[in-house]
C-alpha positions as CSV (number, residue, x, y, z in Angstrom):
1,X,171.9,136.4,114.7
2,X,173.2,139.3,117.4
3,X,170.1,140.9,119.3
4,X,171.7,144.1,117.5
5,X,171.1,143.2,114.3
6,X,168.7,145.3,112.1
7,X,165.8,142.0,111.3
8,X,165.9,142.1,115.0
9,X,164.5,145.4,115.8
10,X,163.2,145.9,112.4
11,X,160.7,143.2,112.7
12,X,159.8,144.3,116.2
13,X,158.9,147.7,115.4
14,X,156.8,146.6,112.7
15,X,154.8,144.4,115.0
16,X,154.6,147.3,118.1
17,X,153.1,149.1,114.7
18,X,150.8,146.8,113.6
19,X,149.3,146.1,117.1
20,X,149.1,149.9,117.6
21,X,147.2,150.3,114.1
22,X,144.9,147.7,115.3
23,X,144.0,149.5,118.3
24,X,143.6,152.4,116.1
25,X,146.2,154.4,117.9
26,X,148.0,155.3,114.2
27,X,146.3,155.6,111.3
28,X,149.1,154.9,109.1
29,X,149.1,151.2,107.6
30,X,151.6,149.1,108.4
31,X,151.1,146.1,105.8
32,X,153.5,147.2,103.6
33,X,156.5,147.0,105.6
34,X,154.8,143.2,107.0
35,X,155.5,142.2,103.6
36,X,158.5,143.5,103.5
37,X,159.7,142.0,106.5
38,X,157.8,138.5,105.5
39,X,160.2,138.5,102.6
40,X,163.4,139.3,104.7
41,X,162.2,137.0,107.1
42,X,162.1,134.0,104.2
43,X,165.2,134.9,102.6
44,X,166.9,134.7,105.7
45,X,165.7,131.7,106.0
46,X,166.5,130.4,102.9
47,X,170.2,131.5,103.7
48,X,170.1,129.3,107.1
49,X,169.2,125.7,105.4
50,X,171.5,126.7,102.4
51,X,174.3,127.0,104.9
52,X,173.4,124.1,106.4
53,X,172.6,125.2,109.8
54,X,171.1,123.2,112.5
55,X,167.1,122.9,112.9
56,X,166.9,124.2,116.2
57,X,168.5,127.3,114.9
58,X,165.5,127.6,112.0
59,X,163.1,126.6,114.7
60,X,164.4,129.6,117.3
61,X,164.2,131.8,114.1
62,X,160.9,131.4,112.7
């Protein structure tokens, strides 16, 4: 996966979202979208052992 890709930054922005909720800088709830990108995370996944690839690329992944 590129370090352009959209999981890439999408999953990054949800995480700088979530630690700002936490610190209470937002008051808009970001657990939604952690689902959602739990999902995408998994299916992605998923898609890696079905195409066979290696475990250190799962391991880097996850």
């Amino acid at each position: 996966m590129s370090p352009l890709s959209f999981p890439y930054f999408f999953s990054y922005w949800i995480f700088a979202w979530f630690v700002c909720y936490e610190f209470g800088w937002t008051n808009y709830n970001p657990y939604l979208y952690l689902w959602i990108a739990f999902v995408f995370n998994n299916l992605f996944s998923l898609a890696m052992i079905y195409y066979q690839n290696d475990f250190i690329d799962l391991w880097i992944f996850n």
